[in-house]
C-alpha positions as CSV (number, residue, x, y, z in Angstrom):
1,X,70.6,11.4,11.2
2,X,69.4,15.2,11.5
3,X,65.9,16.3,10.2
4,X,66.2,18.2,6.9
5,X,64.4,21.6,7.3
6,X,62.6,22.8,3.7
7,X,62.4,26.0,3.2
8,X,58.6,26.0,1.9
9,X,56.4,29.0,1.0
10,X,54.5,28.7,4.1
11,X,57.2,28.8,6.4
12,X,59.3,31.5,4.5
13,X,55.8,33.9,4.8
14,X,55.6,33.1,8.5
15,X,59.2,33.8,8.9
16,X,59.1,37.1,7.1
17,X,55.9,37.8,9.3
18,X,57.7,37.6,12.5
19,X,60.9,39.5,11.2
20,X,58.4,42.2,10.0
21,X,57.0,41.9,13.8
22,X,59.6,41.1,16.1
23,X,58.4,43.0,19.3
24,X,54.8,41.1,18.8
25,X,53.4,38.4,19.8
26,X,50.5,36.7,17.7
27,X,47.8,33.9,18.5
28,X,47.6,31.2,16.0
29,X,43.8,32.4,15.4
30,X,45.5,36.2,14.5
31,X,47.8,34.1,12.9
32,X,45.0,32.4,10.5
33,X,42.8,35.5,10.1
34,X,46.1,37.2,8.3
35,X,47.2,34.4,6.1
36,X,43.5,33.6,5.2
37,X,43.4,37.4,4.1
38,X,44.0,38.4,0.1
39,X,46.4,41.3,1.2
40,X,48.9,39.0,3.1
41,X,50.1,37.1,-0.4
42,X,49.2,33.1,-0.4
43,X,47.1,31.9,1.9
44,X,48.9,29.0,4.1
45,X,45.8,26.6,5.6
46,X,45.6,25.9,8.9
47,X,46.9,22.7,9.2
48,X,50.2,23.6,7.5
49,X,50.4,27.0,10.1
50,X,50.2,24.7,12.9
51,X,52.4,22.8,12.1
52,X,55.2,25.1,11.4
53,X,54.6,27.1,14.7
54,X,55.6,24.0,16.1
55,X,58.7,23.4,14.3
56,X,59.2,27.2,14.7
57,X,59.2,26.5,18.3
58,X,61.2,23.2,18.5
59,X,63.9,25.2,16.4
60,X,64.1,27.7,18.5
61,X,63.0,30.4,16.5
62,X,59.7,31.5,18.0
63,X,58.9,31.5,21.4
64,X,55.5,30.0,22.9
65,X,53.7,31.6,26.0
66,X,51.1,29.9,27.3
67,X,49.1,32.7,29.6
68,X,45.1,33.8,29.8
69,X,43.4,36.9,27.6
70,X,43.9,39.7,29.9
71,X,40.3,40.6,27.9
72,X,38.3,37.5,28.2
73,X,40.2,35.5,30.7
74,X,40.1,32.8,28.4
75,X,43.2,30.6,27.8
76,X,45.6,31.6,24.8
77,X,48.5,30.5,23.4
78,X,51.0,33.7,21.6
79,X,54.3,33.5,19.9
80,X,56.9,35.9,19.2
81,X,59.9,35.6,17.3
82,X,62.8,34.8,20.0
83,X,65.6,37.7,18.0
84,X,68.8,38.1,17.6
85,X,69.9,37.8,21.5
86,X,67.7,34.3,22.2
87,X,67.4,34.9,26.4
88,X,63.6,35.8,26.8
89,X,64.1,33.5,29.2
90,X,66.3,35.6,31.2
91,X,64.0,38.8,31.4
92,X,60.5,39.8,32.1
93,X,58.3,40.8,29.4
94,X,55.4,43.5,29.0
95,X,52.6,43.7,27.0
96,X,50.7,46.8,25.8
97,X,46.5,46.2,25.9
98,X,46.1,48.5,23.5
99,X,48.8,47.9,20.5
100,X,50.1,44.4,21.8
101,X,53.4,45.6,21.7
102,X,55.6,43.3,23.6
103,X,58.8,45.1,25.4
104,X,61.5,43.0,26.9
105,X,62.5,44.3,30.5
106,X,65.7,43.8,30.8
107,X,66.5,45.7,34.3
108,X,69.0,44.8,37.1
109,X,66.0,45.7,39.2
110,X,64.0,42.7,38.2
111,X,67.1,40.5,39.6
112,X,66.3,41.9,43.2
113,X,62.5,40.9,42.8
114,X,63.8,37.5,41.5
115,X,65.9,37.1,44.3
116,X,63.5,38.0,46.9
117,X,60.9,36.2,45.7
118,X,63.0,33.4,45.6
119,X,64.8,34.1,49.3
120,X,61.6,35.2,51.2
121,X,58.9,32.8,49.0
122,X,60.8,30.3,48.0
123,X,59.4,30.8,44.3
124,X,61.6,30.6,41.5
125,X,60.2,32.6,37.9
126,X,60.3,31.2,34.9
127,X,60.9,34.5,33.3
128,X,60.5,33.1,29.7
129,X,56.9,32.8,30.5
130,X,56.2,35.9,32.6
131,X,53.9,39.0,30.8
132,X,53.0,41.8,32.5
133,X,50.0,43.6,31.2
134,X,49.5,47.4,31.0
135,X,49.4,50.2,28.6
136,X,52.8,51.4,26.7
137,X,54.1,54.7,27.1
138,X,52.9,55.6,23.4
139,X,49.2,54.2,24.2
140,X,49.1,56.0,27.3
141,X,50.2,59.5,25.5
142,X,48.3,59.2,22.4
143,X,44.9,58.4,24.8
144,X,45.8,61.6,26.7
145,X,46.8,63.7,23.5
146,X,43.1,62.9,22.4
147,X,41.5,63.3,25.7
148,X,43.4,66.9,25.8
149,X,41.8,67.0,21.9
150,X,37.9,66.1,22.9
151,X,38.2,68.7,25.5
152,X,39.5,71.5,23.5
153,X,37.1,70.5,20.7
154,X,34.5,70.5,23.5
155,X,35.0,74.3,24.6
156,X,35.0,75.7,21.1
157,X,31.9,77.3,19.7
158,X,29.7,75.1,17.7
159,X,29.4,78.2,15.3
160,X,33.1,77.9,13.9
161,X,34.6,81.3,15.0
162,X,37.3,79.2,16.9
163,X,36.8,81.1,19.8
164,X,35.2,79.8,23.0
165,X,31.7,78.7,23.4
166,X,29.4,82.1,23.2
167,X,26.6,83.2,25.2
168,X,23.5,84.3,23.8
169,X,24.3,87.5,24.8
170,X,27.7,87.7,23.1
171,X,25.6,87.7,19.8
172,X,23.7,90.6,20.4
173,X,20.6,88.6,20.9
174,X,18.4,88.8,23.7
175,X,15.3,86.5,25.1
């Protein structure tokens, strides 16, 4: 006899939290912080989030990598909602540091790595687990747009004329 799934609160919030966040991925600690937090509606304990990540995942419905904090090079545990397609275990995945935006790679070049490293290694990937870490395209220009911003900001005159930095000179004044 199959298992009857219920539709509870809890797992109809976490549902609704992945489908508003389906190119994330979340620890179960990020997890807990936001459903322990008055703005995310009713808080779902701990217990009960555990548990439904796990029959998220048994489902099929959220993925589970098991990987290390590129930050703290402790071990973590992220899901992320598996979508509409279902193969994240047919493609390589990135990871942006600095939004935790997570892009699936899906590249006909990544089947020429997988090949080689599976010809000349004799390695086979589990591409379902594999993360690459680095900074998004987004990340990378909005760090640069401000850069560009500090640097601009940091040639103007403190005096508010909007004009380059004066000499003493320039105001008539002399030592």
């Amino acid at each position: 006899m199959a298992k009857t799934t219920y539709q509870t609160g809890a797992r109809t919030q976490l549902l609704d939290f992945f489908n508003r966040n389906p190119d994330r991925q979340f620890t179960a600690d990020e997890l807990c912080e936001y459903f322990s937090a008055p703005v995310s509606g009713k808080a779902i304990a701990k217990s009960t989030l555990y548990r439904q990540l796990c029959a998220l995942c048994r489902e099929g419905l959220l993925q589970r990598f098991d990987g290390t904090d590129p930050r703290t090079g402790n071990p973590v545990r992220y899901y992320q909602p598996v979508g509409d397609g279902g193969d994240c275990m047919h493609h390589f995945h990135l990871k942006c540091l600095r939004c935790g935006e997570l892009q699936h790679l899906e590249c006909d070049r990544t089947v020429i790595l997988l090949s080689h490293l599976l010809d000349a290694h004799r390695f086979t990937v589990d591409c379902g687990r594999s993360i690459l870490y680095g900074i998004c395209h987004a990340c990378e220009e909005a760090e640069r747009d401000a850069a560009e911003r500090e640097e601009d900001e940091a040639t103007l005159c403190p005096c508010g004329c909007g004009k380059a930095k004066h000499r003493v000179k320039d105001y008539g004044l002399t030592r």
